[in-house]
Backbone and ligand atoms as CSV (ligand in chain L), in Angstrom:
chain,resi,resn,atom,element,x,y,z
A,1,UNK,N,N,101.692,114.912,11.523
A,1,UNK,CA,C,100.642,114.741,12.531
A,1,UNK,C,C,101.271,114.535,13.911
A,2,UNK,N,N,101.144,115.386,15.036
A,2,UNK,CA,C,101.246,114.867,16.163
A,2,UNK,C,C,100.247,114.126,17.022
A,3,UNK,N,N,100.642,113.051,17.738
A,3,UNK,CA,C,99.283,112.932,18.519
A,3,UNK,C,C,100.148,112.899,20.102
A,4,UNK,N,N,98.538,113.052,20.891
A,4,UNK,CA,C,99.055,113.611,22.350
A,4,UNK,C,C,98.590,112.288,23.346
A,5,UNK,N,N,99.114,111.439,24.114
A,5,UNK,CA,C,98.356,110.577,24.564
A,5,UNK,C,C,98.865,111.174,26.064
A,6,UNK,N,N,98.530,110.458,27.072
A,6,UNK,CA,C,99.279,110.304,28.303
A,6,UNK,C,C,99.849,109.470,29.303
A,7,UNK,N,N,100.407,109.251,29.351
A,7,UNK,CA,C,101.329,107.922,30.116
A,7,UNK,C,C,100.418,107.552,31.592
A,8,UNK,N,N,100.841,106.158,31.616
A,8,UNK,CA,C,99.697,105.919,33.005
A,8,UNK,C,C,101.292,106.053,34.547
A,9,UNK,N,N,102.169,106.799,33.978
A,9,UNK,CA,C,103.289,107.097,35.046
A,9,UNK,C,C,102.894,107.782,35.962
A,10,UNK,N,N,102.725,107.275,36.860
A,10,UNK,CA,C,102.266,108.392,38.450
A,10,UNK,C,C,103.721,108.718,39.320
A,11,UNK,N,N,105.107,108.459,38.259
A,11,UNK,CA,C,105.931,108.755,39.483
A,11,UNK,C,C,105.895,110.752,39.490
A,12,UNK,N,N,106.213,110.609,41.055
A,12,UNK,CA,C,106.433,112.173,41.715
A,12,UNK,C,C,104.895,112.703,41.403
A,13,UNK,N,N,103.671,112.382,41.034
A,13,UNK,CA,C,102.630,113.044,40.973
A,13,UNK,C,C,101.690,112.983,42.622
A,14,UNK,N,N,101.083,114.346,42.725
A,14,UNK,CA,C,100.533,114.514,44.333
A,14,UNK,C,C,99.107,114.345,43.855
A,15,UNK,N,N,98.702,113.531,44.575
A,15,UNK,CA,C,97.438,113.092,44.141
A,15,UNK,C,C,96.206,113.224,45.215
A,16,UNK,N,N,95.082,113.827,45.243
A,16,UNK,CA,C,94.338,114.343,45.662
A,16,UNK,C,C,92.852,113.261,46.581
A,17,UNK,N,N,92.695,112.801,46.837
A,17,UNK,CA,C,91.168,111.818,46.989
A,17,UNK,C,C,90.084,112.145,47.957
A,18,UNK,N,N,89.083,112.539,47.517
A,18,UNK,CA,C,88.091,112.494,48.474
A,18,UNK,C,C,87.013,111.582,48.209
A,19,UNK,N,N,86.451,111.408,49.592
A,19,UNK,CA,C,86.123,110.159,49.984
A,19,UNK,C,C,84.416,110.238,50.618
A,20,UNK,N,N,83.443,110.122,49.955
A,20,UNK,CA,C,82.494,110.216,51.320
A,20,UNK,C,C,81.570,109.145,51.834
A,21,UNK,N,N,81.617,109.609,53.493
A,21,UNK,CA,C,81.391,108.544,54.368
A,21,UNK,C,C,79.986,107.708,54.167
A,22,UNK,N,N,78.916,108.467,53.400
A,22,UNK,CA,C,77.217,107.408,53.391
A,22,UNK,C,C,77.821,106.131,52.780
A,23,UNK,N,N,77.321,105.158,52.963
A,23,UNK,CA,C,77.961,103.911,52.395
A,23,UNK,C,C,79.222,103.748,52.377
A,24,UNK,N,N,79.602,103.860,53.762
A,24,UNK,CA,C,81.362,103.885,53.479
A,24,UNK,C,C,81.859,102.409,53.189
A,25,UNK,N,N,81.328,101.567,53.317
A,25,UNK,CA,C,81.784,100.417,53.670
A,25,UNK,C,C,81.991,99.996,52.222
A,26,UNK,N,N,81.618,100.689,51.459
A,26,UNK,CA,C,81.990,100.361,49.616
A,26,UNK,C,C,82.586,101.870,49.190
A,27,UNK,N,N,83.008,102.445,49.963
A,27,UNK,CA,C,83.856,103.779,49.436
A,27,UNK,C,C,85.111,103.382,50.343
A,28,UNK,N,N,85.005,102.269,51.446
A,28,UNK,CA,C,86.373,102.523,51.634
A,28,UNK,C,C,87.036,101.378,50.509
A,29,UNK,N,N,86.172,100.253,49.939
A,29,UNK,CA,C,86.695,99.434,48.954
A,29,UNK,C,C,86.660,100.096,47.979
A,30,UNK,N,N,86.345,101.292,47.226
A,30,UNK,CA,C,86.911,101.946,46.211
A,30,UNK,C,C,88.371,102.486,46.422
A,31,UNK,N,N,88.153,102.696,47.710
A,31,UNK,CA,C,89.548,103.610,47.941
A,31,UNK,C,C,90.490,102.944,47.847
A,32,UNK,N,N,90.408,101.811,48.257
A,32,UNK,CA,C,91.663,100.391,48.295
A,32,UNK,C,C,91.882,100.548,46.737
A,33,UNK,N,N,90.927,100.509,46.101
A,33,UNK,CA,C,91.005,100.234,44.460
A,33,UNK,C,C,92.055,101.384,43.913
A,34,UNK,N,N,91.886,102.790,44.615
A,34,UNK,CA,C,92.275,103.853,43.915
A,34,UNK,C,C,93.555,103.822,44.463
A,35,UNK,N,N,94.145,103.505,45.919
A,35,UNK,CA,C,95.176,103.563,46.032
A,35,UNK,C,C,96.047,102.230,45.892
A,36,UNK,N,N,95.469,101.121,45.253
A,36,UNK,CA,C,96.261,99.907,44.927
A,36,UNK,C,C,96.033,100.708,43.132
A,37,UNK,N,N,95.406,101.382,42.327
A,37,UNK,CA,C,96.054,101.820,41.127
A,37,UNK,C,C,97.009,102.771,40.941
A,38,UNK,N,N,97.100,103.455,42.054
A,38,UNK,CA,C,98.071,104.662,42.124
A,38,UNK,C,C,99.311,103.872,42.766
A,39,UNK,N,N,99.353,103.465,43.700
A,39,UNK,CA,C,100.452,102.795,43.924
A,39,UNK,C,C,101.407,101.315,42.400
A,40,UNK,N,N,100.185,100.555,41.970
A,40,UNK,CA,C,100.931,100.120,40.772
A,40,UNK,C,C,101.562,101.177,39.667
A,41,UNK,N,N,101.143,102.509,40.133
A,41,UNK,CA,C,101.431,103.293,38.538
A,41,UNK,C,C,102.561,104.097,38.945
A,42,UNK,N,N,103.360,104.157,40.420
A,42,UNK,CA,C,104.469,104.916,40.679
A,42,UNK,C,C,103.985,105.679,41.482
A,43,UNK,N,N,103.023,106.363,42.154
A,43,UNK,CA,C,102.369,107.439,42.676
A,43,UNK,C,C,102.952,106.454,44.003
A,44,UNK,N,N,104.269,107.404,45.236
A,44,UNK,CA,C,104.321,107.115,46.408
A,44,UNK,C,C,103.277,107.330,46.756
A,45,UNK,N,N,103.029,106.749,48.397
A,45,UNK,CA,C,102.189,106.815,49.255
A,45,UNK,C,C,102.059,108.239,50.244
A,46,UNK,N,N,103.173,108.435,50.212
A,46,UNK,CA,C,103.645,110.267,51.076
A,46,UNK,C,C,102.915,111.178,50.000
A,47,UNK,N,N,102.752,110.917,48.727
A,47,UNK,CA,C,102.207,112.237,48.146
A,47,UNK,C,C,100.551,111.803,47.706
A,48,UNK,N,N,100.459,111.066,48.821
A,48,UNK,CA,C,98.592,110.436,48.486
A,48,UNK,C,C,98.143,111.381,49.802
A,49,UNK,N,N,97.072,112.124,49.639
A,49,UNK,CA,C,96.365,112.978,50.789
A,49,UNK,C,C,94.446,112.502,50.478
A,50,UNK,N,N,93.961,112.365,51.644
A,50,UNK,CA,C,93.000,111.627,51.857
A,50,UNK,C,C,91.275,112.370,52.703
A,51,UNK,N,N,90.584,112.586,51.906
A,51,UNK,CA,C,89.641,113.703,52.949
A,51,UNK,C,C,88.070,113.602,52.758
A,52,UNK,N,N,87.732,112.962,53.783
A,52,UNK,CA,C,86.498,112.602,54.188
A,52,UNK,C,C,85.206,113.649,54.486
A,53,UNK,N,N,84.277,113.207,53.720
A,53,UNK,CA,C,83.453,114.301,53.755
A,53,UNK,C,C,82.276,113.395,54.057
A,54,UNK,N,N,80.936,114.109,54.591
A,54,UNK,CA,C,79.845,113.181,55.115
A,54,UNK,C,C,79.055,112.557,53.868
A,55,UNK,N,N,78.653,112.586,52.731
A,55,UNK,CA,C,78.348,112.128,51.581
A,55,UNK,C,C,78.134,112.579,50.303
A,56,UNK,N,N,77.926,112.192,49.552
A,56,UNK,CA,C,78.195,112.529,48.006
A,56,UNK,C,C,78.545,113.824,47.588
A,57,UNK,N,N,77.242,114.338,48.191
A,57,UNK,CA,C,76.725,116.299,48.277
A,57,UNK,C,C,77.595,116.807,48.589
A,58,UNK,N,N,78.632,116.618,49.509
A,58,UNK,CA,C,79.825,117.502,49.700
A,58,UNK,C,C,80.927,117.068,49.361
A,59,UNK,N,N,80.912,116.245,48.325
A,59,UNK,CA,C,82.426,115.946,47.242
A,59,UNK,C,C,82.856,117.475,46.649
A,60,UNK,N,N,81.482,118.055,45.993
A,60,UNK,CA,C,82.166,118.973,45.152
A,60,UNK,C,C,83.187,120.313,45.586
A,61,UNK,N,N,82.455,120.568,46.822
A,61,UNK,CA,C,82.989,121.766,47.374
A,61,UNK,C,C,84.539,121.270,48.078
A,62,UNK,N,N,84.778,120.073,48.946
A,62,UNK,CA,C,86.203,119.376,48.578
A,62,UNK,C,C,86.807,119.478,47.753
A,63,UNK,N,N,85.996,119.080,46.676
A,63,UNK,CA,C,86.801,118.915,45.814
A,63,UNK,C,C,87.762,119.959,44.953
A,64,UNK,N,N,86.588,121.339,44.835
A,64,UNK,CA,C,86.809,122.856,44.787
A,64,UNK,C,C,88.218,123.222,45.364
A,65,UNK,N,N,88.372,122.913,46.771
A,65,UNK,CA,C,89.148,123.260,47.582
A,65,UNK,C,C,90.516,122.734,46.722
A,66,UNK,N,N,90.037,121.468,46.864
A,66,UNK,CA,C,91.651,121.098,46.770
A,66,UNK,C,C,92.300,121.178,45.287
A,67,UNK,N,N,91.214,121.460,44.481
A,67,UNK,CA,C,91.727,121.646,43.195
A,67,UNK,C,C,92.560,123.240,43.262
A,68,UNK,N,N,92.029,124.207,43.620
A,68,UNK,CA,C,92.460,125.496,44.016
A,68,UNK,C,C,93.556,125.250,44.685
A,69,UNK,N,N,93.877,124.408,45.521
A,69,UNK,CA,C,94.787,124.889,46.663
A,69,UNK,C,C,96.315,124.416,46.003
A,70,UNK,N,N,96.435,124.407,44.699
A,70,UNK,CA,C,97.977,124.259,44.041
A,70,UNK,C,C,98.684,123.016,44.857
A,71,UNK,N,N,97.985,122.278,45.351
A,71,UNK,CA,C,99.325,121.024,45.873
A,71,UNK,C,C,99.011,120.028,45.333
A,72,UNK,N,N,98.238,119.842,44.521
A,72,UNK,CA,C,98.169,118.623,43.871
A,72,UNK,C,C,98.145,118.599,42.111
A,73,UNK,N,N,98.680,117.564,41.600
A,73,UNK,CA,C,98.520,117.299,39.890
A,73,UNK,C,C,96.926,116.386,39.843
A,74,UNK,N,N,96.406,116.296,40.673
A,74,UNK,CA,C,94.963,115.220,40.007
A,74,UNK,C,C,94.740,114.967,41.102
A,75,UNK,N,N,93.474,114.535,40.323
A,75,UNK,CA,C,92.542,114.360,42.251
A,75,UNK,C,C,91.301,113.224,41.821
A,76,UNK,N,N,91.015,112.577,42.824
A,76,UNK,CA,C,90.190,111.562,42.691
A,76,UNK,C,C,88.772,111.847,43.694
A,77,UNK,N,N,87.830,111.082,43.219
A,77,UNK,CA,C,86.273,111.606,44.000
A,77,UNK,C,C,85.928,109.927,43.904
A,78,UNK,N,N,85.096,109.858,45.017
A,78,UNK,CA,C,85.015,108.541,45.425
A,78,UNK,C,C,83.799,108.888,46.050
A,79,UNK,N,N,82.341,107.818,45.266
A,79,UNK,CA,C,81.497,107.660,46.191
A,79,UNK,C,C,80.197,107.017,45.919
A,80,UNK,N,N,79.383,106.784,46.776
A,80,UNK,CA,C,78.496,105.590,46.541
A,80,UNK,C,C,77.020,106.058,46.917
A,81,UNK,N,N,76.185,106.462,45.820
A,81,UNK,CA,C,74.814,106.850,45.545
A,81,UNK,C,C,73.883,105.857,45.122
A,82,UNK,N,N,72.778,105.114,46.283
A,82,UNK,CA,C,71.893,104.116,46.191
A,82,UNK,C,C,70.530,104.466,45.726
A,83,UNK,N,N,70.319,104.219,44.586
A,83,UNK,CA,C,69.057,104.149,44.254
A,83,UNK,C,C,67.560,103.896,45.144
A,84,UNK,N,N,68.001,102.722,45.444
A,84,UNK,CA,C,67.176,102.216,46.740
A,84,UNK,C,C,66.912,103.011,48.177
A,85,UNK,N,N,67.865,103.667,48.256
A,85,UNK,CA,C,67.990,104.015,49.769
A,85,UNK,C,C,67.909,105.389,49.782
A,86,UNK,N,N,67.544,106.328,48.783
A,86,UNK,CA,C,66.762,107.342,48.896
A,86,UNK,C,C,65.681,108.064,48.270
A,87,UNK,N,N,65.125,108.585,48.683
A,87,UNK,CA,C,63.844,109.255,47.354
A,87,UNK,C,C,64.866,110.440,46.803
A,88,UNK,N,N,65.647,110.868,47.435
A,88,UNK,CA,C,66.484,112.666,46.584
A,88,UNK,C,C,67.537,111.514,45.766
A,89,UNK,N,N,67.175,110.518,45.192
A,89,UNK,CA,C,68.858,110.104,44.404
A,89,UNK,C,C,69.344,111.138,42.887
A,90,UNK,N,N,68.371,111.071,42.477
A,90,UNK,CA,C,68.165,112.174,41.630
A,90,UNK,C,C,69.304,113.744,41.664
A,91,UNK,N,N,68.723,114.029,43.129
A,91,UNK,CA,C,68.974,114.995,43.471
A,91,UNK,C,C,70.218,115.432,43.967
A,92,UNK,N,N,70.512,114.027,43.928
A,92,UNK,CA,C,72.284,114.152,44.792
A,92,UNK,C,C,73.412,113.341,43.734
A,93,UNK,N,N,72.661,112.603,42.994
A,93,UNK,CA,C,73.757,112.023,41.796
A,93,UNK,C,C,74.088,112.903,40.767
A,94,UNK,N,N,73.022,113.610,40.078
A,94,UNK,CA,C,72.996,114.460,38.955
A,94,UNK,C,C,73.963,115.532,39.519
A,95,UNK,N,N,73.622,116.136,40.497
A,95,UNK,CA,C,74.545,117.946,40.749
A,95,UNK,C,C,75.816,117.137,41.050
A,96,UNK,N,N,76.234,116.007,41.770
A,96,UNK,CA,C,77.311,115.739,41.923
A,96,UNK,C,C,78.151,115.770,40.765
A,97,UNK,N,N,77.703,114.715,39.993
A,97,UNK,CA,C,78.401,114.400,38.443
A,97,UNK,C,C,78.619,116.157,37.743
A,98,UNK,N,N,77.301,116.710,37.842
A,98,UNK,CA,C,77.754,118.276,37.004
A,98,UNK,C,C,78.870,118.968,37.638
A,99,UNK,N,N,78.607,119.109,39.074
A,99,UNK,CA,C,79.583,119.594,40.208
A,99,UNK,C,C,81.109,119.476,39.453
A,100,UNK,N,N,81.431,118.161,39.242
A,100,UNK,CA,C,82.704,117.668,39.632
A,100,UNK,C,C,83.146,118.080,37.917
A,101,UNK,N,N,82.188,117.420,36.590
A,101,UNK,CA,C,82.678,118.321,35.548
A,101,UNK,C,C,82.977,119.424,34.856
A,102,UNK,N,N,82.125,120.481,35.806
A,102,UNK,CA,C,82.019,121.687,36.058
A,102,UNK,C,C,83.014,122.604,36.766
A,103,UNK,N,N,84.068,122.018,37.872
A,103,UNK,CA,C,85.143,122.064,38.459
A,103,UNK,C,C,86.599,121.865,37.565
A,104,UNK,N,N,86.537,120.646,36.846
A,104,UNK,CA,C,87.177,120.232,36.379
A,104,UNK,C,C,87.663,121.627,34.690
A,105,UNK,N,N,86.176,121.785,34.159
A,105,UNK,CA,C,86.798,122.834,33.808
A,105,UNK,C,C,87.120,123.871,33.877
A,106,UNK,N,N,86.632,124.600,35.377
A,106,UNK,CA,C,86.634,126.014,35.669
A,106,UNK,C,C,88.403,125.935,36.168
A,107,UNK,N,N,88.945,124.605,36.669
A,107,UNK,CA,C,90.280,124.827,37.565
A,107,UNK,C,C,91.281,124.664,36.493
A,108,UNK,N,N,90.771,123.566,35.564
A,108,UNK,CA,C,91.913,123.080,34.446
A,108,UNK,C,C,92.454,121.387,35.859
A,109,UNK,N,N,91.872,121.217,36.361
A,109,UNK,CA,C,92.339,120.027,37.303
A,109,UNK,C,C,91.657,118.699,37.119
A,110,UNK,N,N,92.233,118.030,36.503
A,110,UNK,CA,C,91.640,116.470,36.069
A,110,UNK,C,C,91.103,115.824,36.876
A,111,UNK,N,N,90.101,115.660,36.961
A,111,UNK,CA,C,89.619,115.085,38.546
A,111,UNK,C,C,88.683,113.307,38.031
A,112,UNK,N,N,89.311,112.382,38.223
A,112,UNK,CA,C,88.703,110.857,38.225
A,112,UNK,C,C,87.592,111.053,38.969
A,113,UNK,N,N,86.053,110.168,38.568
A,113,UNK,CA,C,85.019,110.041,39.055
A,113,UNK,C,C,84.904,108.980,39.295
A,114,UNK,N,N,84.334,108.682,40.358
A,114,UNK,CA,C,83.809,107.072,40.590
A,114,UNK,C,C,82.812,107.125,42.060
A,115,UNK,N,N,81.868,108.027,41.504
A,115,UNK,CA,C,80.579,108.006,42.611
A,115,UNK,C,C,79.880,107.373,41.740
A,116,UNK,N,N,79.934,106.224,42.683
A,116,UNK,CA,C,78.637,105.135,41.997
A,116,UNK,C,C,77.582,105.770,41.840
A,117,UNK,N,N,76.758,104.874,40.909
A,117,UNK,CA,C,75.281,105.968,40.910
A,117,UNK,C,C,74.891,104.191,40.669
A,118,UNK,N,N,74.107,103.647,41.686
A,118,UNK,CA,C,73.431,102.476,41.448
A,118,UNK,C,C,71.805,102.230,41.717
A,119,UNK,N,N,71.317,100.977,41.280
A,119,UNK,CA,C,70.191,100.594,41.788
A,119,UNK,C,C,70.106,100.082,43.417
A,120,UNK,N,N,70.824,99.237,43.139
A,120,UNK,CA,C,71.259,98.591,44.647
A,120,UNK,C,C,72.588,98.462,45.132
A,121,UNK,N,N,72.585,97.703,46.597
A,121,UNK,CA,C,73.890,97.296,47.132
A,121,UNK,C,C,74.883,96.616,46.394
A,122,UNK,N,N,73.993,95.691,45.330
A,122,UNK,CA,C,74.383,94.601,44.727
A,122,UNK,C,C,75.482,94.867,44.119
A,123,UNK,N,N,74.814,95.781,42.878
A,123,UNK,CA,C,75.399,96.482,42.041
A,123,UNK,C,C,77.105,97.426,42.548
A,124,UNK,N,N,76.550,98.018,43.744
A,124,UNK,CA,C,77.642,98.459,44.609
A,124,UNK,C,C,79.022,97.860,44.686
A,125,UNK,N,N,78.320,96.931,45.091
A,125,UNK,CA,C,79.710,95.910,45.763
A,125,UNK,C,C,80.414,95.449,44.502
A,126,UNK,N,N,79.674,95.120,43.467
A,126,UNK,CA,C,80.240,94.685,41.950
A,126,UNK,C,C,81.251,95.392,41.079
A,127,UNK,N,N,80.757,96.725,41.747
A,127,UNK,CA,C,81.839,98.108,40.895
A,127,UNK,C,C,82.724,98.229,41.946
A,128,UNK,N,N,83.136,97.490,43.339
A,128,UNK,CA,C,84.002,98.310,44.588
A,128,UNK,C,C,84.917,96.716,44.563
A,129,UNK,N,N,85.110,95.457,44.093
A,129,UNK,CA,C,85.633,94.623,44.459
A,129,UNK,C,C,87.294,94.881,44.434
A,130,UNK,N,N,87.287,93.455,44.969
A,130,UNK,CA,C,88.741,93.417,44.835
A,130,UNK,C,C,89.938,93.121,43.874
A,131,UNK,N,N,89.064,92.887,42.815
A,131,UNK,CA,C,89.652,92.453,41.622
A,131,UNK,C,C,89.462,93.070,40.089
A,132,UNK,N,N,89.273,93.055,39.419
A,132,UNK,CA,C,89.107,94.110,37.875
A,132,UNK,C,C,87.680,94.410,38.328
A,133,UNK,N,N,87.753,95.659,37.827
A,133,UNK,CA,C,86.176,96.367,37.704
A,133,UNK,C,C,85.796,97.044,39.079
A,134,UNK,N,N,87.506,97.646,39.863
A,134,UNK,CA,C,86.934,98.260,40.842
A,134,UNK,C,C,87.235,99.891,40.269
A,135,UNK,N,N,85.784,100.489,40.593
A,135,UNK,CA,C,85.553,101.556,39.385
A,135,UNK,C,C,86.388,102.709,40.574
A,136,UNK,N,N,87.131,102.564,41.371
A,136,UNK,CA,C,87.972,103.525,42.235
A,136,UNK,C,C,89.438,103.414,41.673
A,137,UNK,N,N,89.991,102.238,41.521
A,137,UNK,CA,C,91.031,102.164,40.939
A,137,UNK,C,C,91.173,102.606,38.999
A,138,UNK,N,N,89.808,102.108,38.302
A,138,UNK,CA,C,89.992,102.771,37.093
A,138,UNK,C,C,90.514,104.434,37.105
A,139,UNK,N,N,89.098,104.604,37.821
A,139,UNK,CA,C,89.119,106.467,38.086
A,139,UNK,C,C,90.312,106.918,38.211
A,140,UNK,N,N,91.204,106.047,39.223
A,140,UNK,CA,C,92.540,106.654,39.690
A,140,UNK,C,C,93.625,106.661,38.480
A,141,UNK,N,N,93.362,105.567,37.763
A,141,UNK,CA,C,94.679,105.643,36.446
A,141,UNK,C,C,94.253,105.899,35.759
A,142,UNK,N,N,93.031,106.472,35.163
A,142,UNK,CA,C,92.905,107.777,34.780
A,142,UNK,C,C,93.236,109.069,34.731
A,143,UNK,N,N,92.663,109.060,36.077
A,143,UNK,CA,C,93.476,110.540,36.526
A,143,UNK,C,C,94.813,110.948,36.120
A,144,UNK,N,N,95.292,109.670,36.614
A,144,UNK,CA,C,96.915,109.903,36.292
A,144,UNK,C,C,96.843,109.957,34.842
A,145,UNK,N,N,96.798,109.445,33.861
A,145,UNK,CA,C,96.269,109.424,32.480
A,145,UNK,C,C,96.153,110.954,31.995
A,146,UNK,N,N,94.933,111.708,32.643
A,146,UNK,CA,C,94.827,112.926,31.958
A,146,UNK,C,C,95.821,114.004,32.518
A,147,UNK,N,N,96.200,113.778,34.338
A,147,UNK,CA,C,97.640,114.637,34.393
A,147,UNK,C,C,98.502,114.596,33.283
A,148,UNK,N,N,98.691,113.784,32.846
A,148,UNK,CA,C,100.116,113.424,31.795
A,148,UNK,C,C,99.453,114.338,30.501
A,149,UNK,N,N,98.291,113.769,30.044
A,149,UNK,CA,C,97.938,114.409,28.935
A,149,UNK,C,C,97.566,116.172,28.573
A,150,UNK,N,N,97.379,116.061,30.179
A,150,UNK,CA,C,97.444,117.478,29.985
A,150,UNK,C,C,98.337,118.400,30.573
A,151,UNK,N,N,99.059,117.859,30.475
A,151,UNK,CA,C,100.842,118.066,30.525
A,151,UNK,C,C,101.237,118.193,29.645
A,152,UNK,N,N,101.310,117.519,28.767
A,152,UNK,CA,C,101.892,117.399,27.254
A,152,UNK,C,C,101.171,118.525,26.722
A,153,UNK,N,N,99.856,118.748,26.427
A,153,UNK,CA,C,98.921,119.788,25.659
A,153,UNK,C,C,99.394,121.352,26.598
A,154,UNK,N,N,99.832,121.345,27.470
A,154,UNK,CA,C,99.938,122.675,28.208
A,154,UNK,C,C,101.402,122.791,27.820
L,1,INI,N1,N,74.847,110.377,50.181
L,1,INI,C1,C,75.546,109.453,49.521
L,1,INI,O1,O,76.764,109.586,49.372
L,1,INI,N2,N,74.920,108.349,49.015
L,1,INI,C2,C,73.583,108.143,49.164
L,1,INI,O2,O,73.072,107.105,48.673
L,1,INI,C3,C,72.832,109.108,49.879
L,1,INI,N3,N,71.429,108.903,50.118
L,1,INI,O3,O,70.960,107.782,49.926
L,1,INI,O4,O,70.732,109.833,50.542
L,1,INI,C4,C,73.498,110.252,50.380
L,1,INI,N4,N,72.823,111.220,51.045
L,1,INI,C5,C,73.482,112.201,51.846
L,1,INI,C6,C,73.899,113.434,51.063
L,1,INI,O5,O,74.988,113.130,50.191
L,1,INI,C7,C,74.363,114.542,52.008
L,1,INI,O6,O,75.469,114.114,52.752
L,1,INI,C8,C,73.254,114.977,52.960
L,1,INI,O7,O,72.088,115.329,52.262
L,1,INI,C9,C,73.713,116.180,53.828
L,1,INI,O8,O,74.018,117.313,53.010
């Protein structure tokens, strides 16, 4: 029996993140999360690239990009969808989430999720802290996680 796991080693891996700005003020505390997990896992800071888009809705097509554009092993999506604060939430959480799994298998590019999809702020701030359970930093050693694993399987 072989089995295939993947190491949470981010050394020499180029790592991808986009970021969007609606609710930035808990996407930039995801981002802290994603780059304080990439940085504990070996991933320098020179091969972290960073790209801001106006909100959720245009993660995917970023994300498109940079999966295509061969400079990166994994890529991270970062972002924060309020229940409360729109009538289209529906409309912008669902295509996002398909968007990004839908990418993921058309490129073969592992891409970490962590667009909140919440009721409230509350909830927000609970998944973006500074301490366990910031769902930007999971996403990120993940990512690194399935680079490796699907490294090994390729
Ligand atoms: N974008 C978000 O990232 N989060 C939200 O909660 C949100 N709300 O509430 O509407 C939101 N809307 C903007 C959307 O993502 C697009 O940027 C916009 O529709 C322009 O295309």
């Amino acid at each position: 029996m072989t089995t295939f796991e993947g190491s949470h080693d981010g050394k020499d891996m180029r790592v991808g993140i986009v970021c969007s700005r609606f609710n930035e003020f808990i996407v930039t505390a995801l981002l802290d999360g994603a780059k304080r997990g990439l940085s504990s896992h070996g991933v320098s800071e020179s091969n972290i690239d960073v790209v801001w888009v106006p909100g959720a809705f245009e993660i995917p097509i970023a994300t498109k990009a940079m999966a295509t554009s061969g400079r990166y092993d994994t890529l991270v999506t970062l972002g924060a969808v309020i229940r409360g604060e729109t009538a289209h939430f529906e409309y912008v959480a669902g295509p996002v989430a398909d968007s990004i799994a839908q990418i993921q298998l058309d490129t073969g590019m592992p891409i970490g999720f962590a667009v909140l999809t919440v009721e409230n702020v509350e909830q927000a701030v609970e998944r973006s802290g500074p301490g366990a359970g910031n769902k930007g930093e999971e996403a990120a050693i993940g990512a690194i996680e399935m680079a490796n694993v699907l490294k090994a399987l390729r």
